[in-house]
C-alpha positions as CSV (number, residue, x, y, z in Angstrom):
1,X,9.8,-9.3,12.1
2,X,9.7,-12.3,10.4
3,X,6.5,-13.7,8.2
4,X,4.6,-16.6,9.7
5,X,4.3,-19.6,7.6
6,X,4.1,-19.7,4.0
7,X,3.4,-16.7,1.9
8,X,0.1,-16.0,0.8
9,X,-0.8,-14.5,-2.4
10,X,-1.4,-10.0,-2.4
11,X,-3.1,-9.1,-5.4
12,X,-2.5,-5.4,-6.3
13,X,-5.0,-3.4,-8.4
14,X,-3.9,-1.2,-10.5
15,X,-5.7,1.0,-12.3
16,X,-4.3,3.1,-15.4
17,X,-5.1,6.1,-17.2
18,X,-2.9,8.5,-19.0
19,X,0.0,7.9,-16.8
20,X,2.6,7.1,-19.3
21,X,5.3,9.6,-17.8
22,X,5.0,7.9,-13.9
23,X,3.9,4.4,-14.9
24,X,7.2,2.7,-15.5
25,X,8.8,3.9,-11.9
26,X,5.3,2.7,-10.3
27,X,5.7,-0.7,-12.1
28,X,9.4,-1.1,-11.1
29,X,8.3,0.0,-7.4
30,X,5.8,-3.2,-6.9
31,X,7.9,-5.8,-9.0
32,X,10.9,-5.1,-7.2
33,X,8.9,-5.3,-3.9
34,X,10.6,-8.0,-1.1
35,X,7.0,-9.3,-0.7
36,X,7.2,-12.0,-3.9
37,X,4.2,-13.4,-3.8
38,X,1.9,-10.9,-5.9
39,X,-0.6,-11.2,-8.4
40,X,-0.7,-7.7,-10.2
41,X,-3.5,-6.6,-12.0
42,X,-3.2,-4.0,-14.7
43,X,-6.3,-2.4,-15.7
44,X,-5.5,0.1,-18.6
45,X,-8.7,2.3,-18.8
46,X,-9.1,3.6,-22.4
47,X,-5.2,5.8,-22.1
48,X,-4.8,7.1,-25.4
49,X,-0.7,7.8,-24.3
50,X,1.7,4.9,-24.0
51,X,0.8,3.6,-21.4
52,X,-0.6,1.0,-23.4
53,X,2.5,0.0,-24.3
54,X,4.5,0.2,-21.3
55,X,1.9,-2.5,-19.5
56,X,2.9,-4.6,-22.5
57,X,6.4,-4.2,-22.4
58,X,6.2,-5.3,-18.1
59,X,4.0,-8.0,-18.7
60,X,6.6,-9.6,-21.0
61,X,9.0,-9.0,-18.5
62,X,7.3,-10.2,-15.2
63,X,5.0,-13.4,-15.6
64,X,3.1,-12.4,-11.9
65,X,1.7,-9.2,-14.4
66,X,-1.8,-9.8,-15.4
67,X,-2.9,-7.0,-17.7
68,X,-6.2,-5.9,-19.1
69,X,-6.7,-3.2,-21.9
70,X,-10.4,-1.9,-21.6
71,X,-12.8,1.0,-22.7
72,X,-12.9,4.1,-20.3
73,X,-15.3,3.4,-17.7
74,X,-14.0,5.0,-15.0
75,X,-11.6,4.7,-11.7
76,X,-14.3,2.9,-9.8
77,X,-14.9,0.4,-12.7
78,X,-11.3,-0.3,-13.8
79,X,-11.5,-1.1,-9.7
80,X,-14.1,-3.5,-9.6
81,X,-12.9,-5.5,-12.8
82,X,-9.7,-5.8,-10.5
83,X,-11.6,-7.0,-7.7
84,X,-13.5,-9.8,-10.2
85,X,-10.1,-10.7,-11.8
86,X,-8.2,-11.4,-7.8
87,X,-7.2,-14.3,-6.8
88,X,-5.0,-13.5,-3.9
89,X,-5.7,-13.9,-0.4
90,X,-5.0,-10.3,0.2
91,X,-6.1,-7.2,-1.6
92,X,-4.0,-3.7,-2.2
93,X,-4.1,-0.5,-4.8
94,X,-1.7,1.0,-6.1
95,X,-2.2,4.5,-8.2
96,X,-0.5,4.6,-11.3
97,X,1.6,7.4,-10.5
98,X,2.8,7.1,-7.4
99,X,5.6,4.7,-6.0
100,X,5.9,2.2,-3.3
101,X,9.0,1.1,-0.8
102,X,10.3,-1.9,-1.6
103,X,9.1,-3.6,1.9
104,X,5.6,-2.0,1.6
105,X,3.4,-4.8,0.8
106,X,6.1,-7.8,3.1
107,X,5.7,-5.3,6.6
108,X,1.9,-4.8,5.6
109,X,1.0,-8.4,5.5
110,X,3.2,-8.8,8.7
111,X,1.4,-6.6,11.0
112,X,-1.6,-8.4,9.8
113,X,-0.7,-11.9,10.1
114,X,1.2,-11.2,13.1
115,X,-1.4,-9.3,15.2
116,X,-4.4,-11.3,13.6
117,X,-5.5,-8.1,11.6
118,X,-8.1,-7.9,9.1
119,X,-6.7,-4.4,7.7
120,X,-3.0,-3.1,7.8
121,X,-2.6,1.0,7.3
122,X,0.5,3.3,6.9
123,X,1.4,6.1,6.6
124,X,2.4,8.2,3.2
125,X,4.7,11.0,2.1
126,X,4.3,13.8,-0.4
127,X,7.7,14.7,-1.0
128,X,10.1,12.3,-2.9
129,X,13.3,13.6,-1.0
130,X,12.1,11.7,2.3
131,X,12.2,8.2,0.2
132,X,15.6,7.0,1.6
133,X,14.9,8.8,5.0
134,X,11.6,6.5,5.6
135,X,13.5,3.3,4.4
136,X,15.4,3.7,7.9
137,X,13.0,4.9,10.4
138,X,11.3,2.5,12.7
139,X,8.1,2.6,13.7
140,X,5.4,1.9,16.1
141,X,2.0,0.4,16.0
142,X,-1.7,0.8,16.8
143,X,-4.4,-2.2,17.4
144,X,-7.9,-1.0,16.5
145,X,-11.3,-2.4,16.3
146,X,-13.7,-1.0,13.2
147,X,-15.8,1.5,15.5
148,X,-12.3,3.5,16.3
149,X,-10.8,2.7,13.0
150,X,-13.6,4.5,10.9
151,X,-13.7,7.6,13.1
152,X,-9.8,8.0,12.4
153,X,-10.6,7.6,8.7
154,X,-13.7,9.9,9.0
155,X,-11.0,12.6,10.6
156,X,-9.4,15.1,8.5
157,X,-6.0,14.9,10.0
158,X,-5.7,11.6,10.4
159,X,-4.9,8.4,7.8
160,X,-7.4,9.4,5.7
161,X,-9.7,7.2,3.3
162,X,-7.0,6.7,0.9
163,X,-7.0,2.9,-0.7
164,X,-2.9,2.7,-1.2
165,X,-2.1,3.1,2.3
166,X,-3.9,-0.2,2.8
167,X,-4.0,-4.0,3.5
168,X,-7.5,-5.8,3.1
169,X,-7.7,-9.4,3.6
170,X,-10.1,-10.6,0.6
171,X,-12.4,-12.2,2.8
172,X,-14.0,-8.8,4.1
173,X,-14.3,-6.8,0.5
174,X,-16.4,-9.7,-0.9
175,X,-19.4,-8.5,-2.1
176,X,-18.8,-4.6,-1.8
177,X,-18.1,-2.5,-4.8
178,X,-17.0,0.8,-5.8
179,X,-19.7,3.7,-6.5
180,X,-19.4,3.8,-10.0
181,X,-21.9,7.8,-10.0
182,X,-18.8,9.6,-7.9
183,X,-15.5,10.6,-9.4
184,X,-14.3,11.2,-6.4
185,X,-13.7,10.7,-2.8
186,X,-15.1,7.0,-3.8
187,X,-12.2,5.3,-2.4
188,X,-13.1,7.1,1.4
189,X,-17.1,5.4,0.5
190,X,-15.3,1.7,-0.2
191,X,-13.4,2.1,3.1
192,X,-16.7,3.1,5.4
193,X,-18.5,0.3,4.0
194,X,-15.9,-2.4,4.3
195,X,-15.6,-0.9,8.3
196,X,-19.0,-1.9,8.5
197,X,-18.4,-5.0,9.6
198,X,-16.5,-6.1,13.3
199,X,-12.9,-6.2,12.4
200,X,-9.4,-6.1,13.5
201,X,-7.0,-2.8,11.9
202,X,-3.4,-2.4,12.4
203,X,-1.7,1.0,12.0
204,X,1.9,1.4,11.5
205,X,3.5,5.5,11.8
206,X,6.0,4.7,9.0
207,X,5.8,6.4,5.7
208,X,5.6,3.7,2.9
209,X,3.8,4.9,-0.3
210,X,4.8,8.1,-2.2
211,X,1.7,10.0,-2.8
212,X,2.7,12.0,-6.3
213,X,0.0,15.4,-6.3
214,X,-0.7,15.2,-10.1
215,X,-2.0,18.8,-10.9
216,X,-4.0,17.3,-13.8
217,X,-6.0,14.5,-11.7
218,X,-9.6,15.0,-11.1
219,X,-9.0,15.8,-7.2
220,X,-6.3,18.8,-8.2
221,X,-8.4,20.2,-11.3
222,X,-10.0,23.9,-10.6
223,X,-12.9,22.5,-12.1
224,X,-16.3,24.6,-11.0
225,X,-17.9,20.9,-11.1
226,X,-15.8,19.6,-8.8
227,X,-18.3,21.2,-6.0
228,X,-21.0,19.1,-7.0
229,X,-19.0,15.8,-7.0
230,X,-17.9,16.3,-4.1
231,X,-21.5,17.1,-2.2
232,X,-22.7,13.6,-3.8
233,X,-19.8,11.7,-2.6
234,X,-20.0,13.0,0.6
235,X,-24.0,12.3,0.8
236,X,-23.2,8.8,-0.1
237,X,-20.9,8.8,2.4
238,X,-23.0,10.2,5.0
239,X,-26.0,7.6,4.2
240,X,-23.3,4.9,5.0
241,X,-22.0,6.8,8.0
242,X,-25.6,7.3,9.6
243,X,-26.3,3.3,8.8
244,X,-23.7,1.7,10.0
245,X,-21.6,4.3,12.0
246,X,-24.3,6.5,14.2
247,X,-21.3,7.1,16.4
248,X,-19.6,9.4,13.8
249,X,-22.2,11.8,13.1
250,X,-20.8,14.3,14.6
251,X,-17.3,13.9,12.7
252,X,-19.4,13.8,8.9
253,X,-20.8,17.0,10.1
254,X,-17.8,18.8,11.0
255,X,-15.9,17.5,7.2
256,X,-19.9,18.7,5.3
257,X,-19.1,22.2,7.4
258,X,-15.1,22.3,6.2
259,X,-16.3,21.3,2.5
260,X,-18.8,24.3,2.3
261,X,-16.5,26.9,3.9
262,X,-14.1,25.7,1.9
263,X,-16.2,26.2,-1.1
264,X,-17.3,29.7,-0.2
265,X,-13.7,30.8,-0.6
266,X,-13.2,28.8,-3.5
267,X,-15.3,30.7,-5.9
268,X,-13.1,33.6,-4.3
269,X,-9.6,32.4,-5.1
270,X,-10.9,31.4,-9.0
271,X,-13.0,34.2,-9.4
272,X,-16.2,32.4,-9.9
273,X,-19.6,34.5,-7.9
274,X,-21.7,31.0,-9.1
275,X,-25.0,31.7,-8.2
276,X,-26.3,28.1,-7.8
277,X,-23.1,26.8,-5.5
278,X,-23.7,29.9,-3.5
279,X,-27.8,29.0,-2.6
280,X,-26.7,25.2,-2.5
281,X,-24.1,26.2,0.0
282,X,-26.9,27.9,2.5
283,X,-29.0,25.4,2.2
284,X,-26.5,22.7,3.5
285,X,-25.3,25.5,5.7
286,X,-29.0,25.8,7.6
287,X,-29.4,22.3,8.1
288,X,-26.1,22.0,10.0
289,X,-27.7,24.3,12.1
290,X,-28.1,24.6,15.4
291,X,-24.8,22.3,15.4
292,X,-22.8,24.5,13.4
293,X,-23.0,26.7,16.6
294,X,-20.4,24.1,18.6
295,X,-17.9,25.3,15.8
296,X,-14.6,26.9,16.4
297,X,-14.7,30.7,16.6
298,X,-13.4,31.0,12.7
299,X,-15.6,28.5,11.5
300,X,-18.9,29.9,13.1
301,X,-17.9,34.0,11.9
302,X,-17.5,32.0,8.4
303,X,-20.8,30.4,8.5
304,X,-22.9,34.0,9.8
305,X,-20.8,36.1,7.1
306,X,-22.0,33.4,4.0
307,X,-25.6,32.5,5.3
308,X,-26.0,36.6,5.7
309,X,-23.7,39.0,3.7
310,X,-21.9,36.3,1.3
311,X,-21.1,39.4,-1.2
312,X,-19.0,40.9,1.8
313,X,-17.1,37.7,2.3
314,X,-16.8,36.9,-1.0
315,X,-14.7,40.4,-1.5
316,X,-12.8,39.9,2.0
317,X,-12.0,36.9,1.1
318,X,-10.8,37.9,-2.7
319,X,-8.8,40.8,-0.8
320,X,-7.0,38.3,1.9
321,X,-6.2,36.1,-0.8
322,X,-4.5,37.8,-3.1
323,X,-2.8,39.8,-0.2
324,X,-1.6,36.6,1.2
325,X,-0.3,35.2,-2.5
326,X,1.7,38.7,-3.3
327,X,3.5,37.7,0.6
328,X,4.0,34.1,-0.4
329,X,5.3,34.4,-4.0
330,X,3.3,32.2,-5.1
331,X,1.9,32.2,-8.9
332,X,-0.3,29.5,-9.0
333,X,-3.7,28.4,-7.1
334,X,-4.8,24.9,-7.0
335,X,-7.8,23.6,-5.1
């Protein structure tokens, strides 16, 4: 498929943090892109490794590199300085450890342009080995309008809220900003509030970003905190959802029931009988209720076993576990 007309300028945002031993493949992903035409923004936030100094050295090297060395303020603040800095006609991010396919950014602008799209979305891998399998494939395509578009981003098997796998003309992200109070799931909040408005979203099946699992970023850390972030994300992004998206309240209370089952057998795999979590979880728990009732058979036992005899769960839980981890092999939890 060919591009129409001239190119357009895709600025890429960047943001970087302790990344050094990822950053220079990432780099070398996007310059090497087919899609020429790209303003890269580099937004170093506060890295006390080299990445510093591998921005530098790129910059030198490739004159589309715009890079900014800044104070630690944050993923949703390197973000929004990136947004302020763009000048493209199109908007991407990229995560500074991950990797793109060379025709990313060219077959994302295409679907757009070609199908009069406001949003382009594909799909992502986890494992490097399909790389040169993906580059092959073809693919097929899906036309949405916003209402459809932010119930498959609301659903948990679907493309998910992720900012990489994405295409934005600039035109609709003017004026919104990212959360700056969450740490996470603020790039899912962006997406639901950009979806607010009546727009056009194309959605390839091919795999083109490589999603790297870092075990030591904020979403992969067995951090007893990480509860409460992601209870405030999640009523931010239910305030949102009930605003502009009445249609999907049904799907924000079906992730708010996964999140606090999930929780419950957190503190079982790390050992952790936190009193607080355990009375915040109930709480949310009841006011799902008389919903939480439509849940599958698993989910609803789940819910009755926590809201009534939590200790017993806790320890059947503990007990399947580590059952299940002596069967796998496995040596390591991460949540």
């Amino acid at each position: 498929m060919e591009t129409k007309g001239k190119q357009e300028k895709i600025s890429i945002i960047i943001p970087i943090y302790n990344t050094a031993p990822f950053l220079e493949e990432c780099l070398k992903s996007i310059i090497y892109q087919t899609y020429l035409t790209l303003e890269i923004i580099l937004i170093n936030d506060g890295s006390t490794d080299e990445s510093g100094k591998i921005c530098e050295k790129y910059a030198n090297i490739d004159k589309r590199i715009k890079y900014f060395n800044r104070t630690k303020n944050g993923v949703s603040a390197a973000r929004n300085f990136g947004l302020e800095q763009a000048t493209g006609e199109f908007i991407g991010f990229v995560d500074s450890d991950d990797i793109v396919l060379p025709n990313m950014f060219e077959l994302l602008y295409n679907e757009i342009i070609n199908n009069n799209c406001h949003i382009a979305i594909c799909d992502y891998f986890t494992k490097k080995d399909e790389f040169e399998n993906e580059q092959k494939k073809s693919y097929e395509r899906i036309i949405l309008n916003s209402k459809t578009a932010i119930k498959e981003t609301l659903s948990e098997d679907k493309w998910k809220g992720f900012l990489w796998n994405k295409l934005f003309r600039k035109e609709i992200v003017k004026g919104i900003v990212f959360n700056t109070e969450i740490n996470i799931c603020e790039d899912l909040l962006f997406v639901c509030q950009v979806l607010k408005n009546d727009l056009k979203v194309v959605y390839i099946n091919k795999k083109l970003y490589y999603y790297r699992e870092n075990p030591n970023s904020i979403t992969n850390k067995n951090n007893i905190n990480k509860f409460w972030w992601l209870l405030n994300s999640n009523n931010e992004i239910e305030n949102v959802v009930r605003k502009y998206h009445p249609h999907c309240k049904n799907i924000i209370k079906k992730r708010k029931l996964s999140l606090f089952i999930f929780w419950a057998k957190n503190l079982a795999i790390i050992n952790q009988y936190n009193k607080k979590i355990i009375k915040r979880i109930k709480i949310e728990l009841i006011k799902l209720f008389p919903w939480f009732l439509t849940a599958n058979i698993r989910h609803l036992i789940s819910v009755i076993l926590i809201l009534f005899n939590y200790n017993s769960f806790y320890r059947l839980y503990q007990k399947y576990y580590l059952k299940k981890l002596k069967k796998d092999g496995e040596e390591e939890v991460r949540i």
